[in-house]
ROMIRO-738563 format. One line per field, with one value per residue (C-alpha): residue in three letters; x, z, y. Coordinates in nm, 2 decimals. Each point is the difference from the previous one (the first is absolute). Layout:
<sites>
type = c(ala, ...)
x = c(X, ...)
z = c(Z, ...)
y = c(Y, ...)
</sites>
This chain:
<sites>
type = c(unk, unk, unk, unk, unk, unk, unk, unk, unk, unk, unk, unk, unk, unk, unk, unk, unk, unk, unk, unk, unk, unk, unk, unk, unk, unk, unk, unk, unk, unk, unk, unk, unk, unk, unk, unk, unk, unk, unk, unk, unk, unk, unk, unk, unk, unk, unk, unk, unk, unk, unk, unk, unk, unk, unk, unk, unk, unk, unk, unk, unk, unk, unk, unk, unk, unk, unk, unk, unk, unk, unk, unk, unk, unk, unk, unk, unk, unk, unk, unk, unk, unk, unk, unk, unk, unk, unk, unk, unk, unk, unk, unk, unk, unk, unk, unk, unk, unk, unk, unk, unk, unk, unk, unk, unk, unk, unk, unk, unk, unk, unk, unk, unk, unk, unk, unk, unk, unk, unk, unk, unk, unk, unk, unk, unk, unk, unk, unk, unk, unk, unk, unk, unk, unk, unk, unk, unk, unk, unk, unk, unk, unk, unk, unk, unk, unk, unk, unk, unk, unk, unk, unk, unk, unk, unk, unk, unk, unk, unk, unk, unk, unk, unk, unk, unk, unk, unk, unk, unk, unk, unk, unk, unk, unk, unk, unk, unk, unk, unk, unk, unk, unk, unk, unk, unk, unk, unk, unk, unk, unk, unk, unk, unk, unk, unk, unk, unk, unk, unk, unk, unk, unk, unk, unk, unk, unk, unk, unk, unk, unk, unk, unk, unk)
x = c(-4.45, -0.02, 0.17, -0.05, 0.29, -0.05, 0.15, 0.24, 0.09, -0.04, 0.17, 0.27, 0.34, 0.34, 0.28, 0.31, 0.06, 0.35, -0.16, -0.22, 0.31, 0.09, 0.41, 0.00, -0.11, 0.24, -0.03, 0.09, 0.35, 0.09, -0.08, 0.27, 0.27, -0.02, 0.08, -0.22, 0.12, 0.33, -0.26, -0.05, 0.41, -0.05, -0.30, 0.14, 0.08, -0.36, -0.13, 0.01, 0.10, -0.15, -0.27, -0.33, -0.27, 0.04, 0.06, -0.11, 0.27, 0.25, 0.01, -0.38, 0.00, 0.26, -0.12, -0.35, 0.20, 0.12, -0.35, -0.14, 0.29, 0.01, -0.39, 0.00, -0.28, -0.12, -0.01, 0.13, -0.36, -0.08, 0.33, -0.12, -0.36, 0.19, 0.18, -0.22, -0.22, 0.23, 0.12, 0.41, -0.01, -0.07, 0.26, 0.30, 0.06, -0.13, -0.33, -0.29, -0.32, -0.18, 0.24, -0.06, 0.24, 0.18, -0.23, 0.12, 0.05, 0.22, 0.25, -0.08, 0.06, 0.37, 0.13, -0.04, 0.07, 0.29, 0.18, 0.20, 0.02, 0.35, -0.08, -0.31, 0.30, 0.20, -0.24, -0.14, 0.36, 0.11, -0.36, 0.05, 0.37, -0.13, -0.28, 0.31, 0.22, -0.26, -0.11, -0.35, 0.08, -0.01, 0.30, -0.24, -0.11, 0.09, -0.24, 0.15, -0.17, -0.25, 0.26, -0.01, 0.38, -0.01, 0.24, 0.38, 0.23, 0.12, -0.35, 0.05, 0.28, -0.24, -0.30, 0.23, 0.12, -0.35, -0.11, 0.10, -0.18, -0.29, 0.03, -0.01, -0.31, -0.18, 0.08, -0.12, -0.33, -0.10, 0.08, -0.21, -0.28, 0.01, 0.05, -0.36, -0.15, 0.10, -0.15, -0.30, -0.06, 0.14, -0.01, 0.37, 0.23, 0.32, 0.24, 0.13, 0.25, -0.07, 0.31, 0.02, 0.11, -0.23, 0.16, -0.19, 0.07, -0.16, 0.01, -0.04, -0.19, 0.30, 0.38, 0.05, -0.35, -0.24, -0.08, -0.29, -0.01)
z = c(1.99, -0.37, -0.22, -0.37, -0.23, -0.33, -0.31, -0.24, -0.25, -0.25, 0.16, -0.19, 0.18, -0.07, 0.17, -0.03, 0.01, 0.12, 0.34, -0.04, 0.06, 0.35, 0.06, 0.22, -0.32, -0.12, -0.37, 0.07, 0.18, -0.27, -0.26, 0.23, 0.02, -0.38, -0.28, -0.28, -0.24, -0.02, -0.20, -0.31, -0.03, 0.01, -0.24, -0.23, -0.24, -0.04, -0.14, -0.29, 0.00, -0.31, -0.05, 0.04, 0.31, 0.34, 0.22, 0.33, 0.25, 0.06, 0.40, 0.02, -0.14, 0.27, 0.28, -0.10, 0.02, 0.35, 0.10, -0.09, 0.16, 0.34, 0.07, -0.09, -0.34, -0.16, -0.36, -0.22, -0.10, 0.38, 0.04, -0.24, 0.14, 0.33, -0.11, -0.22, 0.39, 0.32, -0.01, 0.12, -0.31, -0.20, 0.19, 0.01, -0.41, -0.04, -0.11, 0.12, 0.12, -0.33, -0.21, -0.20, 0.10, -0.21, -0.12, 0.13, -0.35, -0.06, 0.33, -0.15, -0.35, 0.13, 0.17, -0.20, -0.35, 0.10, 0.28, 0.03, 0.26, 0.07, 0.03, 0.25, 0.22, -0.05, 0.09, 0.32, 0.14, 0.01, 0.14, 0.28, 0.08, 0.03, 0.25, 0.16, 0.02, 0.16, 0.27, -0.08, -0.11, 0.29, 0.10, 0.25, -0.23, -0.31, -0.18, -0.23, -0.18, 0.30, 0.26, 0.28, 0.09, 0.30, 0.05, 0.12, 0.02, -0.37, -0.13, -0.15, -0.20, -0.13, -0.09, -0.20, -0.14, -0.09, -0.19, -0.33, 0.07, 0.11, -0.29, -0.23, 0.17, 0.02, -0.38, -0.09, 0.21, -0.15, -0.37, 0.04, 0.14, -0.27, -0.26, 0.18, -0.05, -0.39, 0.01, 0.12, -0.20, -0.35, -0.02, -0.11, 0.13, 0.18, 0.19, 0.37, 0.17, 0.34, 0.30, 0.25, 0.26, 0.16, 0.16, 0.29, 0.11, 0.25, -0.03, 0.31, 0.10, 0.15, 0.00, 0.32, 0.08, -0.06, -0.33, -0.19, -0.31)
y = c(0.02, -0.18, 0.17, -0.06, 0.09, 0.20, -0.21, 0.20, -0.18, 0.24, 0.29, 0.19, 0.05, 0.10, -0.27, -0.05, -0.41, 0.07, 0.10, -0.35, -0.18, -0.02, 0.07, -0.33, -0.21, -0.28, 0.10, 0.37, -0.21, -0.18, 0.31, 0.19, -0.30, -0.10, 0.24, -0.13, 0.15, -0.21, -0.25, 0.27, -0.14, -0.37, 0.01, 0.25, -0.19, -0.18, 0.31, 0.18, 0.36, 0.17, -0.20, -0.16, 0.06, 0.15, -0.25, -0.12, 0.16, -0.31, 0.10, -0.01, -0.30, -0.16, 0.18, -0.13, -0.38, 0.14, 0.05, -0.29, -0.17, 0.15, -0.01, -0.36, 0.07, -0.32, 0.12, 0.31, 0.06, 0.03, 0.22, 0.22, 0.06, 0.08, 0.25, 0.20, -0.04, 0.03, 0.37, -0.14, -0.22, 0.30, 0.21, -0.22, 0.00, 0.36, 0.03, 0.24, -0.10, 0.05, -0.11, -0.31, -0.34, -0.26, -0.26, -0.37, -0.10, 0.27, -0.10, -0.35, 0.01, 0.24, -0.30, -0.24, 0.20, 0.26, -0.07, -0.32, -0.22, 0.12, 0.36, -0.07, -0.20, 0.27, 0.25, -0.17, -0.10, 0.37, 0.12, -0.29, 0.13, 0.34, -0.07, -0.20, 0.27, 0.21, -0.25, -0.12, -0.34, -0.20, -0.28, -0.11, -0.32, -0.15, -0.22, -0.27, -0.30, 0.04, -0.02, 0.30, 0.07, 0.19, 0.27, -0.01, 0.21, -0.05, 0.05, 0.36, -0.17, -0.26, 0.27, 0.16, -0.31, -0.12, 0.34, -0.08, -0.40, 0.22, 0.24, -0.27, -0.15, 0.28, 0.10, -0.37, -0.01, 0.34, -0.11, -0.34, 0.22, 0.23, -0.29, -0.12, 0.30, 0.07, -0.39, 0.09, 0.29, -0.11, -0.37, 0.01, -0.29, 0.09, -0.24, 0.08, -0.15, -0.17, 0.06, -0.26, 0.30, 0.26, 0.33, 0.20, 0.30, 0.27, 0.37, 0.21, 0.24, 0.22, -0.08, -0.27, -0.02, -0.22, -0.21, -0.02, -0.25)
</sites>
């Protein structure tokens, strides 16, 4: 028997995103092995206290660099569409379905005007050594200069090793991109600096299993 469906876009209901999430979901992993809020203490001192506007929440704004990271977006103007549309985007740094999200030249205009290089490294490295500790970054292969290094027994040692490298990478890839979109957007001119090395890493889905990129 055909059956045609009735459309409800326009229906009214009360939901709770949290129950959107499913418990299996990467994101909702890494929100329990990484306390965030260790960030509001390495970008402290970028803020004033008693002055000026509300700002953009510093760990929205890294977890929106996590995000764009993990799932492999092109652009921060794509990551920023994304999350204001895939209900986990909007889950993992805390806001409601309704709610409005960052613009991308907000996240854009952050990284290129208030946090340093240095405190993006920083930042990443101890993000990368907390997924570490808690098992979903994989030792099963280390990229390097395009170079797949299969893993030994010694290849935990070397991950661990490589996370401030990748930290560094990371921080630098996500800068240039945000220097491109402030480029874009304003016309202004500002200089990056090109590394010879590039840094891969996987994160897994659970600890010893599988990897995704």
């Amino acid at each position: 028997m055909l059956t045609k469906r009735n459309e409800n876009r326009v229906q009214s209901e009360i939901v709770c995103i949290e129950g959107l999430v499913s418990k299996g979901h990467l994101l909702r992993k890494i929100d329990a092995a990484v306390d965030f809020t260790k960030i509001y203490e390495i970008v402290e001192k970028l803020y004033c206290k008693d002055n000026g506007r509300p700002s953009t929440d510093p760990v929205v704004l890294f977890k929106t660099a996590i995000i764009q990271h993990l799932y492999g977006i092109s652009s921060l103007r794509r990551t920023a569409e994304e999350i204001s549309l895939n209900v986990a985007y909007r889950w993992f740094p805390g806001y409601s379905l309704m709610e409005r999200t960052p613009h991308f030249t907000t996240l854009s205009n952050n990284f290129c005007h208030r946090f340093t290089e240095e405190t993006v490294e920083r930042v990443f490295n101890w993000i990368l050594s907390e997924i570490n500790k808690a098992g979903y970054l994989s030792p099963e292969a280390v990229f390097i200069d395009g170079t797949h290094i299969k893993a030994n027994a010694n290849m935990k040692k070397a991950v661990k090793k490589a996370i401030p490298e990748a930290a560094k990478a990371t921080a630098n890839s996500f800068l240039r991109r945000s220097i491109r979109t402030v480029k874009i957007t304003t016309g202004s001119r500002l200089k990056t600096t090109n590394r010879r090395k590039k840094y891969y890493y996987r994160i897994r889905d659970r600890p010893g299993v599988r990897s995704i990129s």
